[in-house]
C-alpha angles and dihedrals in degrees: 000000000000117000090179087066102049085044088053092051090062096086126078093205087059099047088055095056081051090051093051092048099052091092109029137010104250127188125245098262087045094053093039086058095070090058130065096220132094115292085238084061098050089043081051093054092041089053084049085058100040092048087050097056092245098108139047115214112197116175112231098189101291106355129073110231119207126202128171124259104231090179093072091032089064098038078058097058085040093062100037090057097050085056088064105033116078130223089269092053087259128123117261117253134183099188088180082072110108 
């Protein structure tokens, strides 16, 4: 699995660029507008994303356009569940944990 993606989730700035382009593929400024930091904090953000595999980053004339991977976001749900889910398709319990 991808460390670079978890590591990429563990910022709330960056979830919240995830969360804006569930729906739509937005462009740098658009997405830099929704934050009140410095347009060079959200690109780094956005670099964080795209290096991660979270993110995929097409060029329309000027502007850089981001859309999510869902590729790499489902192979992350993938793993994760498969954290949690046993060999038998049952949740792993350890019921000696207090």
């Amino acid at each position: 699995m991808n460390e670079k993606l978890f590591q990429a989730f563990s910022n709330p700035c960056r979830r919240e660029i995830i969360r804006m382009l569930r729906w739509k593929s937005m462009s740098a400024g658009e997405i830099a507008g929704h934050f009140a930091m410095a347009q060079p904090s959200v690109s780094r953000h956005l670099d964080v994303l795209k290096r991660a595999g979270a993110v995929n980053v097409q060029k329309q004339g000027t502007q850089m356009i981001y859309s999510l991977n869902l590729r790499a976001l489902q192979e992350m749900m993938i793993y994760v569940s498969q954290l949690l889910i046993g060999k038998e398709g049952k949740i792993d319990r350890d019921d000696d944990l207090v």
